[in-house]
N, C-alpha and C positions, 0 to 999 in steps of 0.2 A: 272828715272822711266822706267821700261822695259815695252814691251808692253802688260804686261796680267795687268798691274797697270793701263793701260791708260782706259779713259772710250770706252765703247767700239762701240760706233758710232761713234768715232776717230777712230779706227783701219783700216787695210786696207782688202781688200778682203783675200789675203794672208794671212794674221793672223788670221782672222773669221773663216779659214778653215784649219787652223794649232790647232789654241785652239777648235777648233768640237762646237763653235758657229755657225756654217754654214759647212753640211757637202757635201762632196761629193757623190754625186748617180748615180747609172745607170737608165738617165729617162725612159729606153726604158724598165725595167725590173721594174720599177715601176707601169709604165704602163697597163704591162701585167697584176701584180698582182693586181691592181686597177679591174681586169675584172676575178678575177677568184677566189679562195677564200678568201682570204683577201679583195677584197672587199665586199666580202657579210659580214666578222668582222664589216669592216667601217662604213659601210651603217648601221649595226646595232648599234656601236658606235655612230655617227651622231643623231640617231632617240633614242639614251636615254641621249642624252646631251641638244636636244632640248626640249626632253621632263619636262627639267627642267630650261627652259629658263621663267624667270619674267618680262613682259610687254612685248614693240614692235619694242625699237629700243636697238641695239645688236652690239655688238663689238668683232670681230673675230682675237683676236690676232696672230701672227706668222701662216698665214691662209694658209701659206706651197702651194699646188696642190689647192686648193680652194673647195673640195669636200663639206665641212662642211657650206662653204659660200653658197655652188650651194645647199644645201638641206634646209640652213635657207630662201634665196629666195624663193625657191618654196613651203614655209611653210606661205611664207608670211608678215614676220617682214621684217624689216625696217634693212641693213645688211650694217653694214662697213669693212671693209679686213685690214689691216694692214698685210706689209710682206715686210721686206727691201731686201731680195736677188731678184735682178731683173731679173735673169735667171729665178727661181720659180714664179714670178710675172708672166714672159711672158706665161708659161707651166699654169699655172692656170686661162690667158685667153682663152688661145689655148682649154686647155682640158673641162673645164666648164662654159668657156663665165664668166670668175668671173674678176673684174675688181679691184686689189689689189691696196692701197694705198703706197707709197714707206713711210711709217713711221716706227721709234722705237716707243716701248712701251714706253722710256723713257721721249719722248719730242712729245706729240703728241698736233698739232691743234685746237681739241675741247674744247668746253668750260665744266663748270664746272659742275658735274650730269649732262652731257649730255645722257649717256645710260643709261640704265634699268638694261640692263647684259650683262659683259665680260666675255669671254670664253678665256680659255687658254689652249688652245688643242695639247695637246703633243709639247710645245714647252718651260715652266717651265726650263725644265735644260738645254737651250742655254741662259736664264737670271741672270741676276743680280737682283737677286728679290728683293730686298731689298727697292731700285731704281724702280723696275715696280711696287713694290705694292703703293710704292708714288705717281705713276703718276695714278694709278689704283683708287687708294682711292680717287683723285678727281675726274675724269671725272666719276664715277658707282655711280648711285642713288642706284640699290635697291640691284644687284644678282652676286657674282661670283660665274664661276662653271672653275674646274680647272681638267684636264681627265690627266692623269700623267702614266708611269709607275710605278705598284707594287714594288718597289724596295726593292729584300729580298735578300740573301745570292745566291740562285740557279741563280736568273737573273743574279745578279752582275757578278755570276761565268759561266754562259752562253754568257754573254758580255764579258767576256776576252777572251774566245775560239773563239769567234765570231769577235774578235779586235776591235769589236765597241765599242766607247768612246764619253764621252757626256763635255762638261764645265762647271756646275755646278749639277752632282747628287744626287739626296738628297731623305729622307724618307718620308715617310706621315708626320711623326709630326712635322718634319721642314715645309712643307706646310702650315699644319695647325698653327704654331705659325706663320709663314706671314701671312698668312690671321688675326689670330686675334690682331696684333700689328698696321695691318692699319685699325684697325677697322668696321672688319667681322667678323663675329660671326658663326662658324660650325653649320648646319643643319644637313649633314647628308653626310658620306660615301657609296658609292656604289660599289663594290666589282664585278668585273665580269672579262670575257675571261680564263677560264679556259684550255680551247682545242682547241678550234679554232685556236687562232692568234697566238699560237707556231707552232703548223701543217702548218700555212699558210706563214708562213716565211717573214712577213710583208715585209716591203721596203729593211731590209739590208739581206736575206737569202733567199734560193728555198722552194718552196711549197711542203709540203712532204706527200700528196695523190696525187692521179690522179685531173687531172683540168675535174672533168665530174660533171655537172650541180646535179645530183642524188648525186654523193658521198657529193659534199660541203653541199649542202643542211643537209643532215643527219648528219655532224657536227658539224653545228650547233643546230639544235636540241640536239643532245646528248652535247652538251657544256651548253644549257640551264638549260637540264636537270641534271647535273652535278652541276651548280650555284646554284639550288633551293638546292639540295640535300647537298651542303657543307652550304650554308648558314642557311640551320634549323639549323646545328650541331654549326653554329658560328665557321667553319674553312675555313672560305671563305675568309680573310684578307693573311690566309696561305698560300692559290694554286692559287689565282688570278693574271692575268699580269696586270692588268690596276684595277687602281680606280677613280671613280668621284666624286670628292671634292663638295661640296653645300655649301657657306658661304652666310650667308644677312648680309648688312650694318648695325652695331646695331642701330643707328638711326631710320632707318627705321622700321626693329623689333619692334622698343620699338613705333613705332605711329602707327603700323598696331594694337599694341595690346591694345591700346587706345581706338581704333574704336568699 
C-alpha cells in the first residue's frame, strides 16, 4: 500500500503536505489579507453560513485560522473546532482566542446527534468524504451546510496558473450525492463572490486594488450587486467562486413536517 492508500490520519506530516491535504502558507500574508479585502469576503462569507445554522450547538470542521469559530461564538451558539494541523491550531488561538480541538472528521469523540449543524468550510477537498460523511451522518441531528469552491473549467484553469492544487476536487454534484447517500437531503444552493474574492486574492495570491478602506468597501457592494443581477437571469452557478451547500437530515425533514 503506498501512502496516498493509507488512511489518512496514518500519514505523516510530510505526506499531508505532499498530497495538499494540508497546505503550506505564508501565515504572515494571510494575515495581512485577513485585514484588508479578503476579509471583508470572509466576514461576509461567515455571516451567510451562519445565517443558515439549525439550533445551538455547531460543529466547525477543519476550522483552519478560526475566523468562522470567532464569529459563531460571538453569535452565541454553543461552538466546537476541530482542526488536526497543530501549526493552524496554535495561529487560530493566537489570532481569535479560538481554542481548536486536534480531531479528524473521521474518528471524532462525540456521541451520537450530538450537534444541530456541521459546517464544512472550505475544507471538503482535503477529505475523504466518503469516510466524513460517515462519521458526519452520526454525530448531526438536524443541518449540514458545506461553503466549497465553485469548481468550473475557468477556476480549475486559474488553479494551474496559480500551481495551486487541492487532494480531492470535485463538483457541486459530487457534493451533493455525498450529502444525499448519508442521508441529507439538499435544500438549497447559494451562489455568491462574484468579484470580490478574485480581486482579493484570498490566502494563496496578492490583492489586486489598492488596500483603502473606500475602494474594498465599494467592491463589495458592486459584487452584491452583481450576485442579484446574475442570479435573476439564473447565471449565477456560471460566474460564482464559492457556493453554499444546505442539506437537513431526512429524518428530521420528515418529523419537522409531521408537526
Amino acid at each position: 500500500m503506498n501512502n496516498s492508500e493509507k488512511p489518512i490520519e496514518s500519514l505523516s506530516d510530510e505526506d499531508l503536505y505532499r498530497l495538499n491535504i494540508y497546505h503550506r502558507t505564508d501565515d504572515e500574508h494571510s494575515f495581512k489579507q485577513l485585514h484588508s479585502l479578503y476579509g471583508r469576503v470572509n466576514a461576509d462569507q461567515d455571516a451567510a453560513i451562519i445565517n443558515q445554522v439549525h439550533g445551538r450547538r455547531v460543529l466547525d470542521v477543519g476550522a483552519g485560522y478560526g475566523s468562522l469559530s470567532r464569529r459563531l461564538l460571538d453569535s452565541a451558539f454553543e461552538v466546537y473546532s476541530i482542526e488536526p494541523n497543530k501549526d493552524v491550531r496554535e495561529l487560530a488561538l493566537a489570532w481569535y482566542d479560538v481554542k481548536e480541538l486536534p480531531h479528524s472528521i473521521y474518528d471524532t469523540p462525540f456521541s451520537s446527534q450530538f450537534f444541530d449543524t456541521v459546517i464544512l468550510r472550505e475544507c471538503v477537498e482535503h477529505l475523504d468524504m466518503p469516510r466524513a460523511m460517515k462519521e458526519i451522518s452520526r454525530i448531526c441531528k438536524m443541518r449540514l451546510l458545506i461553503f466549497q469552491t465553485n469548481l468550473n473549467p475557468l477556476i480549475s484553469l486559474l488553479r494551474g496558473l496559480l500551481g495551486h492544487s487541492e487532494y480531492n476536487p470535485q463538483n457541486l454534484a459530487y457534493y451533493r450525492n455525498c450529502a444525499n447517500l448519508a442521508g441529507f437531503s439538499v435544500q438549497t444552493v447559494q451562489f455568491r463572490d462574484i468579484l470580490a474574492f478574485p480581486l482579493s486574492g484570498g490566502y494563496v495570491s496578492r490583492q489586486l486594488v489598492p488596500r483603502e478602506p473606500l475602494v474594498e468597501q465599494s467592491i463589495i457592494q458592486i459584487d452584491e450587486k452583481l450576485s442579484r443581477f446574475f442570479r435573476f437571469f439564473g447565471a449565477d452557478s456560471i460566474v460564482s467562486w464559492r457556493f453554499l451547500l444546505v442539506a437537513d437530515k431526512v429524518c428530521f425533514t420528515q418529523e419537522s413536517m409531521k408537526k
